[in-house]
C-alpha positions as CSV (number, residue, x, y, z in Angstrom):
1,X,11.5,-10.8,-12.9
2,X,8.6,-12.3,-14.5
3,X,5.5,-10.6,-16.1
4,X,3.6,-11.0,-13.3
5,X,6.0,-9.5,-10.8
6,X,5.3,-6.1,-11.7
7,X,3.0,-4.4,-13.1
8,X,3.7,-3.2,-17.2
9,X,1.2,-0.1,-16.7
10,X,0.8,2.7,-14.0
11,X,-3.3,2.1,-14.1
12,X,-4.5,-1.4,-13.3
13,X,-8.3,-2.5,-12.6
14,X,-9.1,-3.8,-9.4
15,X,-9.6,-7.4,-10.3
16,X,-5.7,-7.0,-12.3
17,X,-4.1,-5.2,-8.8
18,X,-5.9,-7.7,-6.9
19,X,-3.9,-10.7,-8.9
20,X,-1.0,-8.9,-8.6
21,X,-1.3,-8.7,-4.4
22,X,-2.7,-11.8,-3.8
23,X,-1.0,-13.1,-0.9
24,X,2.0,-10.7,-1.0
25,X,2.3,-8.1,2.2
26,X,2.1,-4.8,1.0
27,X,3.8,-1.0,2.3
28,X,1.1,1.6,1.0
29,X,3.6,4.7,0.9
30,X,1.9,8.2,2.2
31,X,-1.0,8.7,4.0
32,X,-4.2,10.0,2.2
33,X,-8.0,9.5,3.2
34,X,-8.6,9.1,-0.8
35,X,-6.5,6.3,-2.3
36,X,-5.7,4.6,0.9
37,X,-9.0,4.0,2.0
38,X,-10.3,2.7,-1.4
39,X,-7.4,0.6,-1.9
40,X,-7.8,-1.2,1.8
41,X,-11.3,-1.7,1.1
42,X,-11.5,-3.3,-2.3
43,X,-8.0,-4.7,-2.1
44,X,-7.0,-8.4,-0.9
45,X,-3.3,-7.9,0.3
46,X,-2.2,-7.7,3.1
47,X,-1.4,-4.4,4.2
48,X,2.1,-5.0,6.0
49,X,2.5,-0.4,7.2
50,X,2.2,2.8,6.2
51,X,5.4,4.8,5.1
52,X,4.9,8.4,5.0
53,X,7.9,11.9,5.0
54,X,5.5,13.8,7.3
55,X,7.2,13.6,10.9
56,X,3.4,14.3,12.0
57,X,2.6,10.7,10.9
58,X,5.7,9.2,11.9
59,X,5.2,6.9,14.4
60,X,1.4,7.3,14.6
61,X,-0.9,4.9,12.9
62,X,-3.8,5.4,9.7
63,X,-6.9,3.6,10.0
64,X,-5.2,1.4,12.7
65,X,-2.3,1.0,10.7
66,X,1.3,1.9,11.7
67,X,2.7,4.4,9.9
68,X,7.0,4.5,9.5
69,X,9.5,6.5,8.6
70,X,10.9,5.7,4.8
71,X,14.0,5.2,6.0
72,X,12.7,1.6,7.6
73,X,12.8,0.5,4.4
């Protein structure tokens, strides 16, 4: 993989996440109001499911969003 494949640090600014996603779908893993939220609003991916361990939000959906058991991956 390249450098830009993945990013080097945990912690990325929005603008730096942003290049990173650009056109790529992307699996947000767990449910939360707090990161989730913020992330679909300020991000520009496109925001492919929701995988989450919690058989309460298997199968449901999260701000519209399907939500899937881990194992679909």
């Amino acid at each position: 993989m390249n450098k830009d494949s993945l990013p080097v640090e945990a912690w990325k600014t929005w603008q730096e996440f942003n290049r990173v996603v650009l056109g790529k779908k992307v699996i947000f893993f767990g449910v939360s109001d707090d990161w989730a939220e913020k992330t679909i609003k300020k991000g520009v991916m496109e925001l492919a499911y929701f995988v989450d361990n919690s058989p309460t939000w298997i199968g449901s959906s999260f701000m519209g969003i399907e939500v899937k058991d881990p194992n679909s991956l």
